[in-house]
N, C-alpha and C positions, 0 to 999 in steps of 0.2 A: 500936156495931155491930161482928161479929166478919164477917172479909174472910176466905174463901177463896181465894187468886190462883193456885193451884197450877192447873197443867193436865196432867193425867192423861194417859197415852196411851188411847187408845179402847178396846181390851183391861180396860185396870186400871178404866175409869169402868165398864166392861157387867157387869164381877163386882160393883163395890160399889153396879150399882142394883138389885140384886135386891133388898138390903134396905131399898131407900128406897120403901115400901108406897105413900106417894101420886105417885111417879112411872110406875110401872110400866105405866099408860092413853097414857104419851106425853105429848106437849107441853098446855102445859094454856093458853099463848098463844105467839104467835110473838113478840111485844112486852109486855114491862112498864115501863108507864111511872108511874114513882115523882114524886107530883106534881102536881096536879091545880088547878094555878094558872091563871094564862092562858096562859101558856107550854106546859104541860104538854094541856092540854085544847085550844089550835088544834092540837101537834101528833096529839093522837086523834082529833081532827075532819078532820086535812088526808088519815088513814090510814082513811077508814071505808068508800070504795071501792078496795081497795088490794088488797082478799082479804086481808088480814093480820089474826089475832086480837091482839085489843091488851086487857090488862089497867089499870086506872084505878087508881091505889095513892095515897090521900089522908091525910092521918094527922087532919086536925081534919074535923069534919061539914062537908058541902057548905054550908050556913044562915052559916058562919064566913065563909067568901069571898065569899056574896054578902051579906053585911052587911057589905064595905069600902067606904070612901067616898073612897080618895085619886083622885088620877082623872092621867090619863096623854097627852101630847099623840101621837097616832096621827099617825105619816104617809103618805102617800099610797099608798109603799106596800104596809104593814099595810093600811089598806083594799081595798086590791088583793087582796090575800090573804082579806082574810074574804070578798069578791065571790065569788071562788071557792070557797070553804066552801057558798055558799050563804048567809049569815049578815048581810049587810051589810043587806038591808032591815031586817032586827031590829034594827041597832045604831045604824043612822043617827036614828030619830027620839029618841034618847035621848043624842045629842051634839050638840057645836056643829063647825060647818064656819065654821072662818076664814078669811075672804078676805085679810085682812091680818097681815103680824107686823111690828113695828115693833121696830127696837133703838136704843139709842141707849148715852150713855157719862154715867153717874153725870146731871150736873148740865146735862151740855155741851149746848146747844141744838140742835144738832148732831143729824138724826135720819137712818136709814136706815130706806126701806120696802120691804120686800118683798111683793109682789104675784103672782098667778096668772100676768099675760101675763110676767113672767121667765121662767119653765117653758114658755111658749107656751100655757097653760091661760086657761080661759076664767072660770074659776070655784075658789076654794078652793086655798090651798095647805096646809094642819095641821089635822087633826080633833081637837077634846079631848073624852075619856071619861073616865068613874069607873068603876071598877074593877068594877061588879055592872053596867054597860050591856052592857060585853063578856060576861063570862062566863055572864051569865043566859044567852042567845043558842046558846053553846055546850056549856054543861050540856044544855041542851033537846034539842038536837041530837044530842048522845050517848045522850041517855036512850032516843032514836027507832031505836039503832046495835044491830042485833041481833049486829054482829058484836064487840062491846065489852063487860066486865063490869067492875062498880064494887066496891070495899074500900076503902070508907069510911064512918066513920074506922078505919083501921090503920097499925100501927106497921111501919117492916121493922126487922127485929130482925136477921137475918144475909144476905149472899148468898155463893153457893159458884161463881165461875167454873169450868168445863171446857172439855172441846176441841169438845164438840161441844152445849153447852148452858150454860143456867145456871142455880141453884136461889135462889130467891129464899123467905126463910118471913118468916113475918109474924104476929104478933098482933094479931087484931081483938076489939071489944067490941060488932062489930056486922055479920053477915054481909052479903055483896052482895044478898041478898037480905031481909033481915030487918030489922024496922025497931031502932032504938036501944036499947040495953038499959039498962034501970035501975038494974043494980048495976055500980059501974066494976068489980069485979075478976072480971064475967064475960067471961073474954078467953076466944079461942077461936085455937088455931095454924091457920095457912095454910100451907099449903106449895107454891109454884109450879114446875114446869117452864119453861121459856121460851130463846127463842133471842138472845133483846138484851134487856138492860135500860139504860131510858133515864134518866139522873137529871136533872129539872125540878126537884128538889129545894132550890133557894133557895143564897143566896152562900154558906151555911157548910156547902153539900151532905154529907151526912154521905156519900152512896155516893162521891164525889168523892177525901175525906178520907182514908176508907177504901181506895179503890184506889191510892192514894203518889201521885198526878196534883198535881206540884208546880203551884205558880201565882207569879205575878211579879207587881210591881206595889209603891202604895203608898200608905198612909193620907192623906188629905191635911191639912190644917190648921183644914179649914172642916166644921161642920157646919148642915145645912138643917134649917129649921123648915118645915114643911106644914101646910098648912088651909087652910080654905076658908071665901071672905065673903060675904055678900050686900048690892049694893049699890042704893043708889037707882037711881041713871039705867041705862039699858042700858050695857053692853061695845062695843055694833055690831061684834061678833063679830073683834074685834083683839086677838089676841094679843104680848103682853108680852114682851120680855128687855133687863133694865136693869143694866149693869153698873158697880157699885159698887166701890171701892175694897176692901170687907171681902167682895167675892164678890157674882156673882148673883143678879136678884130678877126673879123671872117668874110673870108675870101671866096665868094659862090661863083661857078665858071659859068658862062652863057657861052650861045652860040655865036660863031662868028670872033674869036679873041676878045669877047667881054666878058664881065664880070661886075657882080654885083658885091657891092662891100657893104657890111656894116662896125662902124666903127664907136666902139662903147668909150664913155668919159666920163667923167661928172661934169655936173650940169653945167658949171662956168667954163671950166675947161672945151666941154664941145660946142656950145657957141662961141669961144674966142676962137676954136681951128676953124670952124665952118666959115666964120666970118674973114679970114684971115686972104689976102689977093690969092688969083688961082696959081701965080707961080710960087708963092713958098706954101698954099697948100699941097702942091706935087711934091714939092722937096721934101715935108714934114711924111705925107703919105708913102712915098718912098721908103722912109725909112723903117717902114715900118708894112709895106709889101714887099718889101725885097725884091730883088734886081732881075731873079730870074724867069721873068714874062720882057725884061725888057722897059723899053721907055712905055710912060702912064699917061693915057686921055682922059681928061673928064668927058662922060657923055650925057649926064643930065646933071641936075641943078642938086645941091646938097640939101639936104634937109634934114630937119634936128626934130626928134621925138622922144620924151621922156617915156622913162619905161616903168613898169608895178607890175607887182605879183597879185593878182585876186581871183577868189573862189566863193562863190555863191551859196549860200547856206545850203539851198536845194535849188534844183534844176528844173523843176515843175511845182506846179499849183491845180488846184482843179480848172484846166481847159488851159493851160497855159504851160510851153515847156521852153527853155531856154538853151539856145546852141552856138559854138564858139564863142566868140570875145561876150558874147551876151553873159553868159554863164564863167568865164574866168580867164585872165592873161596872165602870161610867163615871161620871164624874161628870155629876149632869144636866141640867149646864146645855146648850141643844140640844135637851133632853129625847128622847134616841135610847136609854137604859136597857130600855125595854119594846118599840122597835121591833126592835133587834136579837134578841132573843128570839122574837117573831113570825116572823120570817124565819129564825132558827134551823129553831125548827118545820118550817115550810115547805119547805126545802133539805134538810132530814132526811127527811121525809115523803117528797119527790119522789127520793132516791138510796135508799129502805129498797121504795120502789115498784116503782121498775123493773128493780133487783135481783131484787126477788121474781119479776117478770114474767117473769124470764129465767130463773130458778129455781136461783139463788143463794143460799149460805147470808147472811142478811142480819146476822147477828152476825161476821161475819168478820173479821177485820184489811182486808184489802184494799178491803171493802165499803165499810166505817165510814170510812177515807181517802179517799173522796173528799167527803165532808162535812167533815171536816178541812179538805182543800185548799181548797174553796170558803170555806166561809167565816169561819176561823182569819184568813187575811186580809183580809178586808174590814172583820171586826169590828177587828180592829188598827188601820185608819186612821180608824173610828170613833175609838173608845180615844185617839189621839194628837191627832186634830181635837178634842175636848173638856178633853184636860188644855191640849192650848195654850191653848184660847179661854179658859180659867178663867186658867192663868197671865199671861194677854197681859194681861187687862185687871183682875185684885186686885191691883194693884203700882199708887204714886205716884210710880215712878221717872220722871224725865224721858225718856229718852231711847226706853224701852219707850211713854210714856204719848204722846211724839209719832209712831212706829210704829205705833199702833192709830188716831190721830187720822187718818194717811196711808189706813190699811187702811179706816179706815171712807169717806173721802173716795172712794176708788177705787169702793165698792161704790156711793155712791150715784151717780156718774160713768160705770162702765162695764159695761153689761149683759151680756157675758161673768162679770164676776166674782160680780153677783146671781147668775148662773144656776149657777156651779159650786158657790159657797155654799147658796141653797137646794137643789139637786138633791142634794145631798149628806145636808143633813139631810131631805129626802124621799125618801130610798133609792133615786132615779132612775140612782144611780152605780152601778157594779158587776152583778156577774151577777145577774138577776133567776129567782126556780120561776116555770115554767111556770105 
C-alpha cells in the first residue's frame, strides 16, 4: 500500500484537485470504513442514523465472513450494543445465554462459580456466538441503510491524507452495485473522496502499517488450537475456563450440544496435539474436558493460531482512526478479543455522531481524541487483566502457584471480588456509548 501523510496547505490541495477528475463532485462519503468484519460492520450499523455517509470497503466477498464458524464469547455489554443497533432479536435465537462460568485450576478440585446474582442479575452473565450469527444480522441491516454503499470485494491499493480530506483508491473485480465477475483480472479503479477513514482492517492492518502508528507489545509463548465439538449430553449452558499449567482451555457452549474449545499450549507442543490422529486427539482432549457432557465429536477442522498482546501508541491520526484488532490484541483467555472491538465501534460511532451534530469536521485531530482518550485506556487494563490471568496461572512455580490458590479462595469467599471480576469481563467497568 503507498501512504500519502503529507498535508498540504488548503491553497496547494484546491490547485491539484482540479486534476483529480473523480473528485471534483465533492465528498463521495464522510466515512470510509476499510473492513467489513464485525467490528467494521457494528461500527456502520452504530452510524446509519447519524446523517453520516459511510462507505463499506471489504476486500474478500460477503459469502467468506458469513461462512465462519469460530464463535466468540459476547458480553453483556456487546449485547447491550447490538440492543441498540436494533439487532439483538436476530442474534439471540442463534446463541447460547450462559447462566453459569465455572473456573477452576488445572486438576485442583477447587472450583469457582460465577453466577448472574454476582452482578445483581437475574438471569445470564456471557452470550457465545459464531461468527455468521452476528454478522448475518448486520449485513441485512446495512443492505436496508440507504445511507451506506458496499465494495466488495476490493482491494485499497493507496490512500492520500490532506488537510481537509482524504483520497482513498481502490481496485475492485466487482462494483457495489454489480454482481461478481468472472474474469479475476477484471479490476476496475475506485477512487474515494471522504473525510475519515477508519481501518477495521485486522491485526496486521495494512492502513495501520502504513500510517508509522508504532504498537507495543509482545509474542507470547503459547499458541491456541480452535474447534468445535459436539457432544452427547447437553452443556446446561456453562461455560468453561480451565487453567492448566501449558496455558488455557475454555470450553464456550453452542446451540444444539456444541461447543467451541479453545485450547492454549506452547507453540510446539500445540502443533504436536493438533497434528496428532483424531482418535488419540479425543483421548488427549478428554482429558482434559472431562467426562461430564459425555462422549466428544470433532465437528470442524483444528486449527492452530499464535497469540500477542499489542496496543497501538494511538488510535487516531488526522483522518484516520483505528478499531479492534487494528488498534490492539489480547490474549483470549477471558475471551474479551471481540468485545473490546464491539465497544470500539460503538464509542467511535457515538464521538463521530455528535461531532457531526454540531457540525464538526469529524476527521480532525481534536475529534478523533476523544475516542483515543476514551478508550485507549480501558482497552489497556483489558490488555493487562489477561496477560496477568495467563501469566498467574501457566507457571508450576510455588510460590505464584499458592497466590492463585489464595486468589481463587477469595473469589469464592467474597462477593465484592466475584463482582469486580465478572463486571470486568462483562464491560460493566468503565465508561459505557449511550
Amino acid at each position: 500500500m503507498v501512504l500519502d501523510t503529507q498535508l498540504p496547505s488548503r491553497s496547494s490541495h484546491e490547485a491539484s484537485s482540479a486534476s483529480q477528475g473523480p473528485y471534483e463532485s465533492g465528498f463521495d462519503a464522510d466515512i470510509v470504513i476499510v473492513g467489513a468484519g464485525i467490528v467494521g460492520a457494528t461500527l456502520a450499523c452504530a452510524l446509519r442514523n447519524s446523517g453520516l455517509r459511510v462507505i463499506l470497503v471489504e476486500a474478500k466477498p460477503k459469502t467468506v465472513g458469513l461462512g465462519q464458524r469460530r464463535a466468540y464469547a459476547i458480553s453483556l455489554m456487546s449485547s447491550r450494543i447490538f440492543q441498540s443497533l436494533g439487532i439483538w432479536d436476530d442474534i439471540r435465537p442463534e446463541i447460547t445465554a450462559c447462566d453459569r462460568i465455572r473456573l477452576s485450576d488445572g486438576a485442583h478440585p477447587s472450583l469457582v462459580w460465577l453466577r448472574p446474582e454476582d452482578l445483581r442479575r437475574s438471569e445470564d452473565v456471557v452470550y457465545v456466538a459464531e461468527h455468521n450469527a452476528m454478522l448475518r444480522p448486520l449485513y441485512d441491516r446495512l443492505e436496508q441503510t440507504p445511507t451506506l454503499t458496499w465494495h466488495c470485494p476490493a482491494q485499497v491499493e493507496s490512500v492520500e491524507y490532506h488537510a481537509d480530506c482524504a483520497f482513498v483508491h481502490l481496485s475492485s473485480i466487482n462494483g457495489p452495485s454489480n454482481g461478481p465477475s468472472n474474469d479475476p483480472n477484471d479490476v476496475t479503479p475506485i477512487h474515494l473522496k471522504t473525510r475519515l477513514v477508519v481501518a477495521a482492517d485486522g491485526a496486521q492492518s495494512p492502513l495501520r502499517q502504513a500510517a508509522q502508528i508504532r504498537t507495543r507489545g509482545w509474542k507470547y509463548w503459547q499458541s491456541c488450537i480452535g474447534f468445535t465439538v459436539r457432544t452427547e449430553k447437553p452443556h446446561n449452558n456453562i461455560a468453561y475456563e480451565r487453567f492448566w499449567p501449558s496455558g488455557p482451555f475454555a470450553i464456550l457452549p453452542l446451540p444444539g450440544n456444541r461447543a467451541q474449545v479453545v485450547w492454549t499450549a506452547p507453540h510446539e507442543e500445540a502443533r504436536r496435539i493438533a497434528a496428532l490422529p483424531e482418535a488419540e486427539f479425543l483421548d488427549l482432549l478428554t482429558q482434559r474436558y472431562g467426562t461430564q457432557m459425555g462422549r466428544i465429536e470433532l465437528e470442524t477442522p483444528r486449527i492452530v493460531f499464535p497469540v500477542r498482546l499489542m496496543q497501538s501508541d494511538r488510535y487516531s491520526l488526522h483522518r484516520l482512526a483505528l478499531v479492534g484488532d487494528a488498534a490492539h490484541n489480547c490474549h483470549p483467555v477471558g475471551g474479551q478479543g471481540m468485545n473490546m472491538g464491539i465497544r470500539d465501534a460503538a464509542a467511535l460511532a457515538q464521538v463521530l455522531a455528535r461531532a457531526h451534530a454540531k457540525g464538526q469536521d469529524i476527521g480532525q485531530t481534536q475529534v478523533l481524541r476523544r475516542y483515543d482518550r476514551w478508550r485507549k485506556p480501558e482497552n489497556l487494563l483489558i490488555l493487562a487483566f489477561t496477560d496477568v490471568l495467563d501469566r498467574f496461572f501457566s507457571t508450576q512455580w510455588l510460590p505464584v502457584v499458592a497466590l492463585r490458590r489464595l486468589g481463587l479462595w477469595m473469589l469464592r469467599r467474597i462477593p465484592l471480588a466475584r463482582a469486580i471480576a465478572l463486571g470486568l469481563m462483562a464491560g460493566q467497568l468503565g465508561r459505557k456509548p449511550v
